[in-house]
TORMAR-984278 format. One record per residue (C-alpha): residue in three letters; y, x, z. Coordinates in nm, 4 decimals. Layout:
N
 res       c2       c1       c3
 ALA        Y        X        Z
...
# end
This chain:
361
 res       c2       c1       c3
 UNK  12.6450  -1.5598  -2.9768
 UNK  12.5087  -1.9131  -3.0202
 UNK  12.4238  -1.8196  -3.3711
 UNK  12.1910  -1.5245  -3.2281
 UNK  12.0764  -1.7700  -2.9071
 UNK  12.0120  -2.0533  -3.2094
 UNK  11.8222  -1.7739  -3.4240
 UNK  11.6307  -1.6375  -3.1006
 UNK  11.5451  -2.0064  -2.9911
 UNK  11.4020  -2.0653  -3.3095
 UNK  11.1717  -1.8191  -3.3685
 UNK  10.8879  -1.9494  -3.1161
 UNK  10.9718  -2.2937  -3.2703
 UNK  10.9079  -2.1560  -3.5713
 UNK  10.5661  -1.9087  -3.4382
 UNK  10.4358  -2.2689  -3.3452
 UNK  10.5202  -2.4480  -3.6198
 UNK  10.3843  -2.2157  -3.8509
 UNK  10.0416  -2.2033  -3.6147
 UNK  10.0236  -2.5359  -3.6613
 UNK  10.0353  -2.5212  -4.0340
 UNK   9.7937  -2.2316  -4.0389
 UNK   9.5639  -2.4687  -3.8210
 UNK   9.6061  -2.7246  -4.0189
 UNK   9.5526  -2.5535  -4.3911
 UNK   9.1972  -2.4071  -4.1972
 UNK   9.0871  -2.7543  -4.0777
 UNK   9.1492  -2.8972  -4.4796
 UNK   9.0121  -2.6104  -4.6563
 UNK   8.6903  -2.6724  -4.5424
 UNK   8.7178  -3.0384  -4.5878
 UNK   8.8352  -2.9749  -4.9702
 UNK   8.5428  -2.7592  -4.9784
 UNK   8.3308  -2.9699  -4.9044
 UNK   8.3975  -3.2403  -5.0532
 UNK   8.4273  -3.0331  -5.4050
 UNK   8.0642  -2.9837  -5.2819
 UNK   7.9643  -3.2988  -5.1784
 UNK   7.9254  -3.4601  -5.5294
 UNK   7.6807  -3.1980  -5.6300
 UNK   7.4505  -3.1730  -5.2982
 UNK   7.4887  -3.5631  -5.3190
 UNK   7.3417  -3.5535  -5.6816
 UNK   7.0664  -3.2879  -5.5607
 UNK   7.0125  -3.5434  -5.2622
 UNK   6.9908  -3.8333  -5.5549
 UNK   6.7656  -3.7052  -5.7375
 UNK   6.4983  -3.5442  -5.4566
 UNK   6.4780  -3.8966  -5.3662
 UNK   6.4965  -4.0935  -5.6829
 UNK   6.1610  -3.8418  -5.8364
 UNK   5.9394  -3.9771  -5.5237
 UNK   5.9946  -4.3271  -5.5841
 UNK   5.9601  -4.3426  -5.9493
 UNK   5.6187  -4.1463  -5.8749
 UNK   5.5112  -4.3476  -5.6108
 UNK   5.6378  -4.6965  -5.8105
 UNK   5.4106  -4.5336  -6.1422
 UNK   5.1421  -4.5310  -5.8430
 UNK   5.1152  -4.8535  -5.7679
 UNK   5.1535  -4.9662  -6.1544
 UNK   4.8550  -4.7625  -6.2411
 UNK   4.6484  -4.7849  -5.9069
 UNK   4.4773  -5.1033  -6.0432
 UNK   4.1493  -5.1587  -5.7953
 UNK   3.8884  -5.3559  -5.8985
 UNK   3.6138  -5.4437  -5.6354
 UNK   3.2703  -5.4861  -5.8015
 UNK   3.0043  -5.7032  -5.6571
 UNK   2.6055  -5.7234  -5.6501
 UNK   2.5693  -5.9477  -5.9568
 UNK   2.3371  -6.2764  -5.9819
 UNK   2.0026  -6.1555  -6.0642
 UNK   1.7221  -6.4223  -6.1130
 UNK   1.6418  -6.8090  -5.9881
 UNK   1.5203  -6.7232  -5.6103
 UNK   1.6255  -6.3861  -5.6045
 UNK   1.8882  -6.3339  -5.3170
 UNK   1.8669  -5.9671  -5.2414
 UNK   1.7663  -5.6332  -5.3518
 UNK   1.7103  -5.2786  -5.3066
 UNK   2.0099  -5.0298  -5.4101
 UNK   1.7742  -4.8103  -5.6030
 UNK   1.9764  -4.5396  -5.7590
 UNK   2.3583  -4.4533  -5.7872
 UNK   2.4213  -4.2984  -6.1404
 UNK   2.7633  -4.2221  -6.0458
 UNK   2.9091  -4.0490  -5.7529
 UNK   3.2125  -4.1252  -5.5840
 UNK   3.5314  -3.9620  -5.8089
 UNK   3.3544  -3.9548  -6.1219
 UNK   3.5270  -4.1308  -6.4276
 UNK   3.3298  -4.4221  -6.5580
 UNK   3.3797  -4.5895  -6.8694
 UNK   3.3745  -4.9671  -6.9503
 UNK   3.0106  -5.1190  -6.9543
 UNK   2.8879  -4.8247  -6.8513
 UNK   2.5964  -4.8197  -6.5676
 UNK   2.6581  -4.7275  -6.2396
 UNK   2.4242  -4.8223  -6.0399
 UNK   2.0624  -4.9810  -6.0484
 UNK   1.9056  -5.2462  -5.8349
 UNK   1.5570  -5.2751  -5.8073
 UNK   1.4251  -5.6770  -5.6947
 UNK   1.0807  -5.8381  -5.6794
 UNK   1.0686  -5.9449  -6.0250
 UNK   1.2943  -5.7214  -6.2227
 UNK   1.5323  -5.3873  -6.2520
 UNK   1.9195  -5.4973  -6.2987
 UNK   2.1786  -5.2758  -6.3876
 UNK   2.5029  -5.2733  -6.2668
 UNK   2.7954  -5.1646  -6.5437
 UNK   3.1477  -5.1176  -6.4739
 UNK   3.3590  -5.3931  -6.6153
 UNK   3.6491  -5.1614  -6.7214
 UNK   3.7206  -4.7963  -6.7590
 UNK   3.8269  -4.5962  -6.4512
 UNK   3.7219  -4.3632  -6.1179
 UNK   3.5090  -4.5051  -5.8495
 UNK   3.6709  -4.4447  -5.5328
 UNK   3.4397  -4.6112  -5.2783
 UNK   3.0765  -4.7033  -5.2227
 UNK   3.0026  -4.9826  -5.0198
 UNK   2.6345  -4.9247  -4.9714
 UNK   2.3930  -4.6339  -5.0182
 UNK   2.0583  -4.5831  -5.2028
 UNK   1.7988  -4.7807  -5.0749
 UNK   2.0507  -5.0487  -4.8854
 UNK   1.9439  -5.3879  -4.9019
 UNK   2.2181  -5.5456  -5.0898
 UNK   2.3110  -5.8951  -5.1356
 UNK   2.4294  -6.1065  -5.4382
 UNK   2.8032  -6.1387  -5.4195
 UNK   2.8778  -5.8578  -5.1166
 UNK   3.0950  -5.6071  -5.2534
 UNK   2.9014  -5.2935  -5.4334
 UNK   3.1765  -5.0434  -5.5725
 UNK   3.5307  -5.0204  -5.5748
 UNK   3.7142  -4.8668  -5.9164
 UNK   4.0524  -4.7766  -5.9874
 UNK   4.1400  -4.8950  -6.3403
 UNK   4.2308  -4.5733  -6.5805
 UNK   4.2925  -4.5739  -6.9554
 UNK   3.9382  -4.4166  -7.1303
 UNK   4.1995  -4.1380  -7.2619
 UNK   4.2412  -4.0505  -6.9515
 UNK   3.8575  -3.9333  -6.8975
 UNK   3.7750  -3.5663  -6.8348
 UNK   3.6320  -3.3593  -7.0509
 UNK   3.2724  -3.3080  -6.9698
 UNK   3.1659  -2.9765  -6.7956
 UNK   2.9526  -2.7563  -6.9642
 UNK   2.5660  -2.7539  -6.8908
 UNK   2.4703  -2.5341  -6.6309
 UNK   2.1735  -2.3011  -6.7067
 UNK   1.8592  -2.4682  -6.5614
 UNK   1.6982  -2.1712  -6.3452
 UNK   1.3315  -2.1384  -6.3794
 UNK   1.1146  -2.3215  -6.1344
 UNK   0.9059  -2.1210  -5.9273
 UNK   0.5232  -2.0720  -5.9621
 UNK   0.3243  -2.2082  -5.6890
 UNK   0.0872  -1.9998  -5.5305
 UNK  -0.3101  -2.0649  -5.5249
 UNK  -0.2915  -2.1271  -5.2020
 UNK   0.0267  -2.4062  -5.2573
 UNK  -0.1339  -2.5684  -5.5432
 UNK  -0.4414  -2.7128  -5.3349
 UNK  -0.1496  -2.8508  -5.0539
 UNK   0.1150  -2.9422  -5.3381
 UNK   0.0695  -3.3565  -5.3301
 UNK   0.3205  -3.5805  -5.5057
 UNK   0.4608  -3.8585  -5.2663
 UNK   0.7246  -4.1407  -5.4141
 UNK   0.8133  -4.4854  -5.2206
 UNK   0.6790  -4.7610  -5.4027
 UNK   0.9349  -4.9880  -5.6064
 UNK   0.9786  -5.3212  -5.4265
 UNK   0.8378  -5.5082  -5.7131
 UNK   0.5011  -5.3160  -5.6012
 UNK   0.5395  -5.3625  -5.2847
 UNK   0.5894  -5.7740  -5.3795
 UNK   0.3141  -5.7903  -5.6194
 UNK   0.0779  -5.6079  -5.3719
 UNK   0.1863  -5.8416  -5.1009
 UNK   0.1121  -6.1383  -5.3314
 UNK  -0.1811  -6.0377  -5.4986
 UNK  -0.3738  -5.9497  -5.1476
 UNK  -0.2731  -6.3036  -5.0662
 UNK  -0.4663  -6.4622  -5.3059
 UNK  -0.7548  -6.2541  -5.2236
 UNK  -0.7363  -6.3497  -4.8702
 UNK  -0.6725  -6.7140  -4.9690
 UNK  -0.8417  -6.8419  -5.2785
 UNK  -1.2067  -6.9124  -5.4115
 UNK  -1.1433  -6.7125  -5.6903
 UNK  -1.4166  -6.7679  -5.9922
 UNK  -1.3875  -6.6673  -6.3408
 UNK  -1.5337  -6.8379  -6.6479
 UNK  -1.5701  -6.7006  -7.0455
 UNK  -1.5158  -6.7880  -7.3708
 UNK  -1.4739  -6.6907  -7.6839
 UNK  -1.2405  -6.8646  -7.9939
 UNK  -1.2702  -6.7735  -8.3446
 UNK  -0.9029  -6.6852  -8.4245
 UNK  -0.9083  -6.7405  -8.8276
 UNK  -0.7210  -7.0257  -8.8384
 UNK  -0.4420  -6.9310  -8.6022
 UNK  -0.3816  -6.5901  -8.7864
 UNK  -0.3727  -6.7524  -9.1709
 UNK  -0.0959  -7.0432  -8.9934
 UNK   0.0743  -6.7890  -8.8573
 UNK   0.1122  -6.5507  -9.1736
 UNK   0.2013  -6.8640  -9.3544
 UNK   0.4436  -6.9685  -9.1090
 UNK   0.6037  -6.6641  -8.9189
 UNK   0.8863  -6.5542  -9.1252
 UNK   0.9986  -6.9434  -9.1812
 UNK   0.9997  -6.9730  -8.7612
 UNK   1.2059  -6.6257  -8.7766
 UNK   1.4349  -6.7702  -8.9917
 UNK   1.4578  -7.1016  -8.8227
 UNK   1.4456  -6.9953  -8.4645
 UNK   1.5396  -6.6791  -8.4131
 UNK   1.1747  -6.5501  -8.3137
 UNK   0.8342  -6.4214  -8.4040
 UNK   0.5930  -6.6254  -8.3859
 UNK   0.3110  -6.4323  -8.1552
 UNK  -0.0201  -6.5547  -8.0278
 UNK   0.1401  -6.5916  -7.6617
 UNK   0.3088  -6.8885  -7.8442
 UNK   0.0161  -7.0588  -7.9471
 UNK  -0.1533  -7.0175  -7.6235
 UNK   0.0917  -7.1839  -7.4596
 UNK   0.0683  -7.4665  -7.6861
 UNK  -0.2651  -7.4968  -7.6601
 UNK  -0.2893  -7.4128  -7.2159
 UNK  -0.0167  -7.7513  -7.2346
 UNK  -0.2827  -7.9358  -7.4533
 UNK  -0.5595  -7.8697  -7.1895
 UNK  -0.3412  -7.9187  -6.9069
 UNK  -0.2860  -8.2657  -7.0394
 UNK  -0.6759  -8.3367  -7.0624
 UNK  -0.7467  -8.1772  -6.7074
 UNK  -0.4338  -8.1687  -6.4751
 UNK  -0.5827  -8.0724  -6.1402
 UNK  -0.5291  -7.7224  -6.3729
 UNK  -0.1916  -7.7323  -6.3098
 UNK  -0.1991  -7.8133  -5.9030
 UNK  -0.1802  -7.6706  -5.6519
 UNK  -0.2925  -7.7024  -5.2399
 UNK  -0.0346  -7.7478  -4.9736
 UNK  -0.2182  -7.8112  -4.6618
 UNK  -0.4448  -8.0863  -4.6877
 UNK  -0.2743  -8.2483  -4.9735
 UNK  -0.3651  -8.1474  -5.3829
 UNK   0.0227  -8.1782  -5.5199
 UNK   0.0504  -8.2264  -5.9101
 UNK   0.4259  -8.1640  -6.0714
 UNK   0.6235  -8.4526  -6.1309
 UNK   0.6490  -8.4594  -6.5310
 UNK   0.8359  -8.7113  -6.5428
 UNK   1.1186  -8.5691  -6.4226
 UNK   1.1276  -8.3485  -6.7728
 UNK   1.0909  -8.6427  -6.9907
 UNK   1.3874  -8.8135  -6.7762
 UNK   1.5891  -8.4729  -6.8410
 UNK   1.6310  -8.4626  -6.4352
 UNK   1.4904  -8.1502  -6.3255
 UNK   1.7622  -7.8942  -6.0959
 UNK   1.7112  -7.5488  -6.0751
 UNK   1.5670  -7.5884  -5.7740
 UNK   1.2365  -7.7751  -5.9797
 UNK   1.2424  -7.4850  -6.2472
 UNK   1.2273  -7.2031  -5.9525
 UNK   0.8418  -7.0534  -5.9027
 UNK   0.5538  -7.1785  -6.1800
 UNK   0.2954  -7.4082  -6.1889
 UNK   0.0178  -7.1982  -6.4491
 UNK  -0.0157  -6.8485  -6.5672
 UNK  -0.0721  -6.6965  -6.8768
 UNK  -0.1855  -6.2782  -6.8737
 UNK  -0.2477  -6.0965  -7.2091
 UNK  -0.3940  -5.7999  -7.1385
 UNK  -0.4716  -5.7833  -7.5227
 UNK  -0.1105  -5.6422  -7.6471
 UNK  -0.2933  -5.3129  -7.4329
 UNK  -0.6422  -5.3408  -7.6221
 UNK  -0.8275  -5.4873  -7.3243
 UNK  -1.1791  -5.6756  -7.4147
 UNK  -1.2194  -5.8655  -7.0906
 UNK  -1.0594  -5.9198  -6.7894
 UNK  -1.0378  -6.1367  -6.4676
 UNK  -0.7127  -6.2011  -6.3895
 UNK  -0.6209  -6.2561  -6.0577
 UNK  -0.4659  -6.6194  -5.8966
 UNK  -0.0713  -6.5883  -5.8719
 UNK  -0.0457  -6.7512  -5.5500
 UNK   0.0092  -7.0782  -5.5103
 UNK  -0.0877  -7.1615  -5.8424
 UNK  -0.4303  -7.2518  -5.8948
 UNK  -0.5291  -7.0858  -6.1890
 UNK  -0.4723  -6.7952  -6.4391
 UNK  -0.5655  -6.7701  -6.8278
 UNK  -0.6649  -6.4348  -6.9874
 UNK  -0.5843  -6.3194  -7.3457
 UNK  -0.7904  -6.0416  -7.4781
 UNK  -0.7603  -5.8307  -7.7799
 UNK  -0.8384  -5.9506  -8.1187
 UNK  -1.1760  -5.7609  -8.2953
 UNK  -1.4036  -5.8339  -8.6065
 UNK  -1.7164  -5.9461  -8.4740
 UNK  -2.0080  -6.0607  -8.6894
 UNK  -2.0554  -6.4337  -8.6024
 UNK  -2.2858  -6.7066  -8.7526
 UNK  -2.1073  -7.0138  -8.9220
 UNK  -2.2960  -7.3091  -9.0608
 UNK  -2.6437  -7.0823  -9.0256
 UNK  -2.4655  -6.7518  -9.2372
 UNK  -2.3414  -6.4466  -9.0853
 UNK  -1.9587  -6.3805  -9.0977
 UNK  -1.6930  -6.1297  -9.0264
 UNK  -1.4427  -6.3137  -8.8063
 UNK  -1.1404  -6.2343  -8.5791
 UNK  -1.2393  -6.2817  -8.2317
 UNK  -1.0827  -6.3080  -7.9204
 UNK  -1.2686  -6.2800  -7.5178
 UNK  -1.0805  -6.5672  -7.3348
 UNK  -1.0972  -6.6033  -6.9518
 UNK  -1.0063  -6.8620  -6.6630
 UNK  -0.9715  -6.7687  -6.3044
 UNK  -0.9471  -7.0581  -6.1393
 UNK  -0.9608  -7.1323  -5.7126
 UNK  -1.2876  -7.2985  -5.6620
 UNK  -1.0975  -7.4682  -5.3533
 UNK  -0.9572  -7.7399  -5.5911
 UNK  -1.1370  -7.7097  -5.9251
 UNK  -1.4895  -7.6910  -5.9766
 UNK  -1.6640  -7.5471  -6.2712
 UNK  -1.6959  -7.8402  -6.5174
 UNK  -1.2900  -7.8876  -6.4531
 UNK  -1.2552  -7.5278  -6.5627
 UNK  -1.5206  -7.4894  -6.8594
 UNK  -1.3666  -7.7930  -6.9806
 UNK  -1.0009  -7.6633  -6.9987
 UNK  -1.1130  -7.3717  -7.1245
 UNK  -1.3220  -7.5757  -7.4010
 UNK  -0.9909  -7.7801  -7.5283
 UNK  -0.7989  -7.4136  -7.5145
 UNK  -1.0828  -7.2965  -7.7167
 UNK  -1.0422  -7.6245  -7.9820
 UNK  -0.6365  -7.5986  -8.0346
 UNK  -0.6486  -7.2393  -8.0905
 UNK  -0.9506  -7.2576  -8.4095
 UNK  -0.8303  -7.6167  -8.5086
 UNK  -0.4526  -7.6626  -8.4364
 UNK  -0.4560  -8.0083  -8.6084
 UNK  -0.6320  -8.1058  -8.2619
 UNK  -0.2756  -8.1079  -8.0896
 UNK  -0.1425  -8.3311  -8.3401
 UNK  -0.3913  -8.6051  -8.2256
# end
């Protein structure tokens, strides 16, 4: 009887027990499970991760920028007009290749790219004022193998034909370049500000040509340059200059103000002393002019003009000759030099260029 009481006693000990274990196996199969899961989804994990920063790392290695700035243009020259982008944000650009033109008084200077790569910013648009050293373009640095391959041409479509009536309205308008609107400025300046008068001349240009074809390829050879007419001129404009200085002056206020020449003998001029000019020199000749007056550059005081070079039939010592000739001129501002100053100058041009032995007196 206790036996059946011990066997009837144990059976809800053992109902429990064995809930217990069934709980218990449930709550670890799911925990072997997962982790006989976990490595893998961990790897998965590992390696969604690990791909964004190695691409983003390879980013940043690559992603070079490069910030390119308005270059130095000329003595005086500050500032200039952003003429013309050649290339557009996103476009690949190789090294030294142009991107983008500025247009100053004096000259055109083009802007390259100092290394390969995309330009991914623009810091000023076409016709901006920029300034030299503010920031132009910004590139990000790319190997050149990693340019694009060109896009085929588009076909050009055919420009329409104008009407009658359109042709007789059709006008073509364009902004003028800031080194016309600067050399308009100036040159109506001197207009409204000098005594402009012109004097003539004429110089016999045998001698010069035979010295030069003597000469010319020795001075190549030598110096690096050919040895042009321009060269001589200004050889001989220093020579008169020398015998008539109030040439080379100029008019501030009520005061005549010559350079100081010393300074260049003393080897003590600053860029400051080399900015502007003192004397001209125009040769309208190189385009087959015959005569000219050239006019003041502003403050200067006077301008020489070169003409072409033509056989004329001239009389030496009482016979009639075929010699090279050239029409030379002086505009000078009657302000400050009077007509025997200028004749004269023009006189001792006139001597260096037919007798260059006359400099070496």
């Amino acid at each position: 009887m206790l036996s059946a009481l011990s066997r009837r006693a144990a059976r809800p000990a053992a109902r429990l027990a064995t809930a217990a274990i069934a709980r218990s196996a449930a709550v670890s199969a799911p925990q072997v499970a997962a982790a006989a899961v976990a490595p893998r989804t961990l790897a998965v994990s590992a390696a969604r991760i690990a791909a964004p920063c190695f691409s983003a790392m390879s980013a940043r290695g690559y992603a070079d920028h490069v910030v390119v700035k308005v270059p130095q243009m000329a003595d005086s020259i500050s500032e200039g007009t952003l003429k013309t982008w050649h290339k557009k944000v996103g476009d690949f650009v190789r090294a030294d290749e142009e991107v983008a033109t500025i247009e100053t008084d004096k000259i055109d200077v083009a802007v390259n790219s100092p290394t390969s790569g995309v330009i991914v910013e623009h810091f000023a648009n076409e016709e901006d004022t920029v300034v030299v050293a503010a920031d132009l373009f910004k590139l990000e640095k790319k190997d050149a193998s990693e340019a694009p391959a060109p896009a085929p041409a588009a076909a050009a479509a055919p420009a329409p034909t104008p009407t009658p009536a359109l042709l007789l309205l059709l006008h073509l308008r364009e902004k003028m370049s800031r080194m016309r609107l600067r050399i308009a400025e100036r040159l109506k300046e001197s207009q409204n500000t000098a005594a402009s008068l012109t004097t003539f001349n004429e110089i016999d240009m045998s001698n010069l040509i035979e010295f030069r074809a003597k000469y010319k390829d020795q001075i190549l050879k030598e110096h690096g340059i050919k040895f042009g007419f321009m060269s001589a001129f200004i050889k001989a404009a220093a020579y008169g200059i020398k015998h008539v200085p109030v040439i080379n002056a100029r008019i501030e206020g009520n005061e005549t103000v010559y350079p100081n020449l010393s300074m260049c003998r003393d080897n003590k001029l600053s860029i400051e002393d080399m900015a502007g000019g003192t004397f001209t020199i125009s040769n309208g000749g190189v385009f087959g002019s015959m005569f000219g007056t050239p006019i003041i550059n502003m403050p200067q005081s006077a301008i020489l003009g070169m003409h072409a070079v033509k056989e004329r039939a001239v009389v030496v010592n009482g016979k009639i000759e075929v010699r090279p000739v050239m029409y030379v001129c002086l505009t000078y501002d009657h302000r400050l030099i009077d007509g025997r100053e200028a004749t004269t100058f023009l006189m001792k041009v006139k001597e260096a260029i037919e007798d260059p032995r006359r400099m070496l007196l």
